[in-house]
C-alpha positions in Angstrom: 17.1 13.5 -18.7 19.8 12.3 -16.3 23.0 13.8 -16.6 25.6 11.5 -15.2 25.4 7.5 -14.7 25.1 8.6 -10.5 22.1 10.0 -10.8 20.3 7.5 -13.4 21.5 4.9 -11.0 19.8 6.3 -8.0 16.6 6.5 -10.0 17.0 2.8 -10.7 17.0 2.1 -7.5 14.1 4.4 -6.5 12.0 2.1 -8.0 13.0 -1.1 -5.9 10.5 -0.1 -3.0 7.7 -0.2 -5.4 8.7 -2.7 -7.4 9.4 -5.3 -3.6 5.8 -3.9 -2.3 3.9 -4.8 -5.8 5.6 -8.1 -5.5 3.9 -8.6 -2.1 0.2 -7.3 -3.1 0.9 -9.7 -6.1 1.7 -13.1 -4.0 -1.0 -12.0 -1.3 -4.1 -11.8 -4.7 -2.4 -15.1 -5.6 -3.2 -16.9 -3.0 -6.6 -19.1 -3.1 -9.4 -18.2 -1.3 -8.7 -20.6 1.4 -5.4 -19.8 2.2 -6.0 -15.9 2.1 -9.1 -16.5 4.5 -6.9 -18.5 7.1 -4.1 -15.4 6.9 -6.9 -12.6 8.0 -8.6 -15.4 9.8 -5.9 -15.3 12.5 -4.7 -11.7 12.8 -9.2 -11.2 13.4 -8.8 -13.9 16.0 -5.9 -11.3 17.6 -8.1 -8.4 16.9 -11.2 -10.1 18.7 -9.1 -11.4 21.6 -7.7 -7.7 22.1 -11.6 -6.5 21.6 -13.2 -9.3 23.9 -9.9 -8.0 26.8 -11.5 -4.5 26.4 -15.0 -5.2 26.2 -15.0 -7.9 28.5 -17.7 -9.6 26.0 -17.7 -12.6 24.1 -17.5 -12.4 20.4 -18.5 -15.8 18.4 -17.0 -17.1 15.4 -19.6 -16.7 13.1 -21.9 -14.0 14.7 -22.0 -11.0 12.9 -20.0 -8.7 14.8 -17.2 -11.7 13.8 -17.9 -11.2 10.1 -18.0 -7.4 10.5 -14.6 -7.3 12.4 -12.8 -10.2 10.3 -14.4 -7.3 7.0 -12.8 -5.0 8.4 -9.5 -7.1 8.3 -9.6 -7.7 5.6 -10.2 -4.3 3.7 -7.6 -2.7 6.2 -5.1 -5.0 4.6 -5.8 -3.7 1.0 -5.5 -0.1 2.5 -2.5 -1.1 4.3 -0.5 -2.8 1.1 -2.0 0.3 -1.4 -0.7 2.9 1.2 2.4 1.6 1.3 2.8 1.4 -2.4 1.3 4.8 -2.7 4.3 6.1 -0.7 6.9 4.5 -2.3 6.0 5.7 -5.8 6.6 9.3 -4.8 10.3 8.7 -4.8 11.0 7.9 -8.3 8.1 10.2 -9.6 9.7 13.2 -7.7 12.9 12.6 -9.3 11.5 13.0 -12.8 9.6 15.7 -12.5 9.4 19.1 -10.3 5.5 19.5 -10.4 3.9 18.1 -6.7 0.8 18.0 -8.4 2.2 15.7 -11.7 3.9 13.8 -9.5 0.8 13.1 -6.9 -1.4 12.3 -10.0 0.9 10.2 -11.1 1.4 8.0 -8.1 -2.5 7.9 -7.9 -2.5 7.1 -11.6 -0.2 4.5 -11.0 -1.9 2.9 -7.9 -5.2 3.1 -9.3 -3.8 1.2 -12.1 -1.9 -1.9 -10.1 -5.4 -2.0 -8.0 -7.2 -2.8 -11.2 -5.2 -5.3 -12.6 -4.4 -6.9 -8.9 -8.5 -7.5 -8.8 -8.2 -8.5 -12.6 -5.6 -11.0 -11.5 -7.7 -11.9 -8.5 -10.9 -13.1 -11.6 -8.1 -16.4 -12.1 -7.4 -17.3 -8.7 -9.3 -20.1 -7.0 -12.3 -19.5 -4.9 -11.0 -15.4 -5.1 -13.3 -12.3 -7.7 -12.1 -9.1 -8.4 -14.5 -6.5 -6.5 -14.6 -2.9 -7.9 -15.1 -1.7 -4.1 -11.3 -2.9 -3.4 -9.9 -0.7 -6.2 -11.2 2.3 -3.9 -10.3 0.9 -1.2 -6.8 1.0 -2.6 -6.9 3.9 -4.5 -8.0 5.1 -0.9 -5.2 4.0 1.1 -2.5 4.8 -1.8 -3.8 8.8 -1.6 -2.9 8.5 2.2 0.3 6.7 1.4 1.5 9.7 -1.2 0.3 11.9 1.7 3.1 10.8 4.0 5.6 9.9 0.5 5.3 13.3 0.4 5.9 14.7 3.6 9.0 12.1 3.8 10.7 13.5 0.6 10.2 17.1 2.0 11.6 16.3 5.4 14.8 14.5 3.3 15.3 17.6 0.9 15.5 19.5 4.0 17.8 17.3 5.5 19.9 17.0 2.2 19.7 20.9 1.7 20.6 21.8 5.3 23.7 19.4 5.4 24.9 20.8 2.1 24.9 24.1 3.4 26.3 22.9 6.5 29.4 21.4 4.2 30.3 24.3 2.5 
């Protein structure tokens, strides 16, 4: 598969990014209920302030457009972290295989899987469930994140190509 130690080292590392960002997802679903709400509790207090600047209106904790916005939190969160480790999986897939579309059904494969068992985790946390709608949010947010893995690892074997011309 890998011909010299170099290159079986820098596929090693490829996998660090994914590895640090399913590290985070898994501390943030390990959190109790409580301490999870107070996180997303005060960046919607930050989104509602901005809002209430714009708007010029009032929005009360614990009206409905509160619960809607502090939703929306919330599930922006799970296709923020699933987005991120969407992107990062395209690095050490794309180094295994030459196929765009094996390596974006991996990735999706891969992200679909860590949302299931991240809401699975979520079933033995206090005051937390797992909710089937999350997954696709996730699954959701990874697609866009292998969107832009992708068009990162095409702008760096530009790069890498170009200068290698460049140096010869």
């Amino acid at each position: 598969m890998f011909t010299d130690t170099k290159k079986l080292y820098l596929y090693i590392l490829s996998w660090f990014p994914s590895i640090l960002v399913m590290i985070i997802i898994f501390s943030f679903s390990a959190r109790v209920a409580d301490d999870s709400n107070r996180t997303s509790g005060g960046l919607t207090e930050k989104v509602i302030y901005v809002i209430e600047c714009i708007t010029n209106d009032t929005i009360e904790e614990g009206s409905p457009e509160y619960d809607r916005i502090h939703l929306i939190v919330r599930k922006t969160g799970h296709f923020l972290e699933y987005m991120a480790l969407g992107c990062t999986f395209v690095l050490p897939y794309a180094l295994l295989f030459k196929s765009k579309w094996k390596i974006f059904l991996l990735c999706e494969i891969s992200s679909a899987f860590y949302a299931c068992t991240d809401e699975f985790h979520q079933l033995f946390v206090e005051g937390r469930s797992g909710n089937f709608k999350d997954v696709g949010i996730d699954s959701t947010g990874a697609l866009v994140g292998i969107c832009v893995g992708f068009i990162i690892w095409i702008i760096i074997k530009k790069i890498v190509k170009c200068m290698s011309k460049n140096s010869s």
